[in-house]
C-alpha positions, 0 to 999 in steps of 0.5 A: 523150721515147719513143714512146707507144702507145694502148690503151683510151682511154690513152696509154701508153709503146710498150713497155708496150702488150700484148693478153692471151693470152685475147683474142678476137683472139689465141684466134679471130683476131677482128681488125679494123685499119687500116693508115695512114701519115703523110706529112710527119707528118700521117696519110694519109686518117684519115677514108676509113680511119676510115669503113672500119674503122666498116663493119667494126665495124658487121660484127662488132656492135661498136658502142660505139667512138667513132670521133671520139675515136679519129680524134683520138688516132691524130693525137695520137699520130702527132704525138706519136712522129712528132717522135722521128724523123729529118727526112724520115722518116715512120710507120706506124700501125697501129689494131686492135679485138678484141671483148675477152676470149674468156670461155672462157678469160678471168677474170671480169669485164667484156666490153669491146672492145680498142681499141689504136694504135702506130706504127713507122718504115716499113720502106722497106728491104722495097721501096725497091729495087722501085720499079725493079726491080718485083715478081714475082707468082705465081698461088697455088692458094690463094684469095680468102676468098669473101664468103659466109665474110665480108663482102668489106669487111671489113678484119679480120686473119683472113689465113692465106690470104695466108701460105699464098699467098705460101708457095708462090709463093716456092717456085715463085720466090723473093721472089715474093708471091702473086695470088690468084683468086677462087672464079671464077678472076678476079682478087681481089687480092695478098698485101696489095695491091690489083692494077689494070692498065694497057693504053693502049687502055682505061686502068686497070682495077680487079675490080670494087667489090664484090668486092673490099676498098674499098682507099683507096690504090685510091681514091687512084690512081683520083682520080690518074688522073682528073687525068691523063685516064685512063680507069679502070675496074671489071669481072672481070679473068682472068689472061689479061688481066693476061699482056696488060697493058701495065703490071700495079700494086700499090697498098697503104698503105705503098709507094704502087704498085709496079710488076709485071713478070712473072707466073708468070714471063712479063714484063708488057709490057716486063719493066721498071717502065713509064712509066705507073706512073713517071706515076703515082709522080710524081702520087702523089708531088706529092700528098703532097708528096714524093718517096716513091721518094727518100725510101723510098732515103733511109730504107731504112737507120736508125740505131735509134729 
C-alpha cells in the first residue's frame, strides 16, 4: 500500500499529484488552503477548517466546490495514508483550490477550479525542542497585508511578506521568526502563527476578531481557557504590551503553542517557557488525547515513509 494524494475529485497515487505551470496559482499565486492535522488519525476541526475555506472561496467567487464531498475525501484520505505510518505518528494535510488555468498562458479548454489534497508526516523536528526552549520573535519593518489589499479572513497563500518578514528577522537573530505589525503599529500576527499574551492580572488577550485570520488553533485555545477559568480577550495589542507580558504564545495547526521568550531580544517575562503556557499544552494535550510534547520528541527523527 502507498500514500495517495487527491486532485479534481480522484484519488491518486502521491507521486503523481502535479499543478501545471499555467495555473492561476502558480502564474498569480491565486491560492486558498487549509492546513489541518490528525491526532490519533482522525482530522482536527475538519468542519471550522471547512467553514473558513467555504469563506475564502465565497471571496474569490469560486462557488462550485462542494464542500461535503471534499470534507469527506480529506477523512478518506487521512485515514487512507494516515495507516502507512508508525503507531503514534500522526499527519499533516494540506488542502488547496486555484480558479484553474490562467488563460493567457493555458491551451484551450474548459475553466474549472483546482481542487487538490496531500498529506505528510509533520515535521515535529522543525519545533519539538521549542517546546522548551521557546521562540524568539523579532518586530519586522514588513507588515500585515492591510485588509483593504484582501479580506483579512481570507486563508490564501499569496504570503511573500512572511518570507520577507522572516528573512530580516533571522539577520537580525538567527532562528528568530518574525512579528509582524499592522498599518497601526499593533500587533496583527507571526510568521504563520497566531500571537496571544498572557499577563496574571487580565488573562489571555488576543488582536481583535476582525483584524485578524479567524485562527481555529485561536479558537482551540480560547475554549481551553475557559475551561481553566481564564479570562480571555480580544483588543489592539502594541509591542509594549507584549515587552510587559508575563507570557507571550504561538498558537498554529501543527505545534499547537508554543512558548515565546524574548522579542527583539528582550526576555518576556522570565526568559523561559512559562507556567501557564505548560497549563495550557498539558489542557491541549488531554484534549486530543496525547501527549503532543512527547510525541513531537518521539517523532522529531523517522525513518522514511
Amino acid at each position: 500500500m502507498s500514500r495517495l494524494a487527491y486532485l479534481n475529485g480522484q484519488f491518486i497515487p502521491e507521486e503523481s499529484i502535479t499543478v501545471p505551470v499555467y495555473d492561476a496559482g502558480f502564474v498569480q499565486g491565486i491560492t486558498v488552503a487549509e492546513q489541518l492535522r490528525t491526532f490519533g488519525g482522525k482530522l482536527f476541526r475538519l468542519d471550522q477548517h471547512l467553514r473558513r475555506l467555504q469563506r475564502s472561496l465565497e471571496i474569490i467567487r469560486i462557488t462550485d466546490v462542494d464542500l461535503i464531498s471534499l470534507g469527506k475525501a480529506a477523512q478518506t484520505l487521512a485515514e487512507h495514508n494516515h495507516q502507512l505510518l508508525a503507531a503514534g505518528d500522526d499527519l499533516g494535510l494540506s488542502l488547496f483550490v486555484t480558479p484553474g488555468p490562467y488563460p493567457t498562458f493555458a491551451p484551450p479548454g474548459p475553466q474549472r477550479p483546482t481542487v487538490g489534497m496531500h498529506t505528510y508526516p509533520i515535521p515535529f523536528h522543525l519545533w519539538n525542542g521549542k517546546y522548551a526552549s521557546g521562540e524568539r520573535l523579532i518586530v519586522s519593518s514588513v507588515r500585515q497585508v492591510p485588509n483593504n489589499c484582501w479580506p483579512l479572513e481570507l486563508k490564501c497563500r499569496s504570503r511573500m511578506h512572511y518570507y520577507l518578514a522572516d528573512r530580516e528577522a533571522r539577520e537580525r537573530e538567527p532562528d528568530a521568526r518574525a512579528l509582524l505589525l499592522d498599518q497601526d503599529d499593533f500587533i496583527a500576527e507571526a510568521s504563520t502563527a497566531s500571537v496571544i499574551l498572557f499577563q496574571e492580572s487580565q488573562g489571555f488577550l488576543s488582536p481583535p476578531r476582525e483584524k485578524i485570520l479567524p485562527g481555529v488553533s485561536v479558537g482551540v485555545l480560547e475554549e481551553v481557557a475557559h475551561e481553566l477559568g481564564i479570562a480571555f480577550s480580544h483588543r489592539d495589542l502594541t509591542v509594549e504590551d507584549a515587552y510587559r507580558a508575563d507570557e507571550v504564545i504561538l498558537c498554529s495547526t501543527s505545534p499547537c503553542l508554543l512558548p515565546v521568550i524574548s522579542l527583539d531580544g528582550r526576555p518576556i517575562g522570565t526568559g523561559f517557557a512559562g507556567a501557564m503556557c505548560q497549563r495550557l499544552t498539558d489542557a491541549w494535550s488531554r484534549l486530543v488525547g496525547l501527549d503532543i510534547v512527547e510525541q513531537a520528541n518521539r517523532f522529531a527523527r523517522r525513518s522514511p515513509v
